[in-house]
C-alpha positions in Angstrom: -18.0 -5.0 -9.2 -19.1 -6.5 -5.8 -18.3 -5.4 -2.9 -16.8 -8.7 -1.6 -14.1 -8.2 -4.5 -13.0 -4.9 -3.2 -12.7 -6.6 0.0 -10.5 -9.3 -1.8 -8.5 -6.8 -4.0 -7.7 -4.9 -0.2 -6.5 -8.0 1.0 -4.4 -9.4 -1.9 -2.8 -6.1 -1.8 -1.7 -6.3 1.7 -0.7 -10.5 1.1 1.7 -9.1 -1.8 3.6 -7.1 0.3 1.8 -3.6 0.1 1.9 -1.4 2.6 -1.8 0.5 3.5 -1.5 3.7 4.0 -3.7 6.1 6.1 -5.0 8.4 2.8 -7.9 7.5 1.4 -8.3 7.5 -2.1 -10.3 10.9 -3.6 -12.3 9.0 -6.2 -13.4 6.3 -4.2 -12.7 6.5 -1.1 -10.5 3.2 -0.3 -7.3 3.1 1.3 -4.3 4.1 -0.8 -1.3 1.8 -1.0 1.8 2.1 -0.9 4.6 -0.6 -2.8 7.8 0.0 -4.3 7.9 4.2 -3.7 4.4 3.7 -5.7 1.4 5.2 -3.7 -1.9 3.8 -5.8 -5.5 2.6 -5.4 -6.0 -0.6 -6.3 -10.2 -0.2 -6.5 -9.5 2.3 -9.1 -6.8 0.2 -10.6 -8.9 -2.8 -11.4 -11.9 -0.6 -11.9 -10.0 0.7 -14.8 -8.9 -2.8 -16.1 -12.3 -4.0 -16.0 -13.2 -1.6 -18.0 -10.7 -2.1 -20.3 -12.4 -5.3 -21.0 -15.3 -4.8 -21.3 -14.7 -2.3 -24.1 -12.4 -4.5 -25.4 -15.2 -7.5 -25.6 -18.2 -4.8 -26.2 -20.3 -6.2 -23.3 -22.8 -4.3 -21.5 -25.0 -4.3 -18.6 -28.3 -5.8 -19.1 -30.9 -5.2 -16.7 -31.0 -8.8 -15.8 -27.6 -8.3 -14.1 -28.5 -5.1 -12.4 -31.2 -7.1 -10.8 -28.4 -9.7 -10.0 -26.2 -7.5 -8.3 -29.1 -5.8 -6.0 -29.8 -9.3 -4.8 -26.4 -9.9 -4.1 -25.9 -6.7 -2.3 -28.4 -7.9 0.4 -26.4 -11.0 0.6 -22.9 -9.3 0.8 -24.1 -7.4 3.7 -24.9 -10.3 5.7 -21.8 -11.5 4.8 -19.3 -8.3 6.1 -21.7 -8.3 9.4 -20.6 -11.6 9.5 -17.1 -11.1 9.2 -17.3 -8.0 11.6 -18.4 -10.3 14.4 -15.6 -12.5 13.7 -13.0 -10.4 13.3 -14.5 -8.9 16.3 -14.2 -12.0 18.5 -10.9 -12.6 17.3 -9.6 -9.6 18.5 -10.5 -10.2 21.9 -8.2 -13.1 22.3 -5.1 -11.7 20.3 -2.1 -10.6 21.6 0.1 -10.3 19.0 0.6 -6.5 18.1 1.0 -7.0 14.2 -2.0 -9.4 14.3 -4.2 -6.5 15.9 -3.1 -3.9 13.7 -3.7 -6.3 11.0 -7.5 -7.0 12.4 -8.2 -3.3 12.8 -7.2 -2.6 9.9 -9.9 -5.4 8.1 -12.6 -4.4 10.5 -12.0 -0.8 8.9 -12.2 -1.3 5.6 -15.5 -3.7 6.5 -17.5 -1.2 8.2 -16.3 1.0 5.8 -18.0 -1.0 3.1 -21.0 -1.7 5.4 -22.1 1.5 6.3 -21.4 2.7 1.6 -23.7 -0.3 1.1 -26.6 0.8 3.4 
């Protein structure tokens, strides 16, 4: 998986109504959520499906698309410093306390990401 789906997995997580929780998840490393009295980790949750598929469809990894996702790598983290900066400059002109949290909490999970791609 790339890192910019993990990035939209957190996110989708929060849109549906999950709440993020400060644990982190043992196996790898995300932030736990929290969403009915169900504490999960939706990485490892669609890490699992995924893999359910691709058993399912008997598909593996050819060295081609290792060499694919390399490349994209570089490109992703571009991307996330990008996003940083924005976030970044965003949160100078907010006052809206839910909107910081909200920020802060995005800016983690990117620098997060950044600094387990380097």
């Amino acid at each position: 998986m790339e890192e910019d789906e993990f990035i939209k997995i957190l996110s989708n997580e929060l849109l549906k109504g999950s709440k993020m929780l400060s644990k982190h998840c043992q196996k790898c490393g995300y932030p736990l959520f929290e969403k009915n009295g169900k504490i999960y980790c939706p990485v490892c949750e669609r890490i699992k499906e995924k893999e359910k598929e691709i058993k399912g469809k008997g598909k593996e990894l050819t060295t081609q698309k290792d060499k694919e996702e390399k490349k994209v790598e570089v490109n992703i983290e571009e991307i996330i410093k990008e996003k940083i900066n924005y976030l970044g400059e965003k949160l100078k002109n907010e006052n809206e306390i839910n909107r910081i949290k909200e920020i802060a909490e995005t800016l983690y999970i990117l620098i997060k990401i950044l600094k387990k791609i380097k």
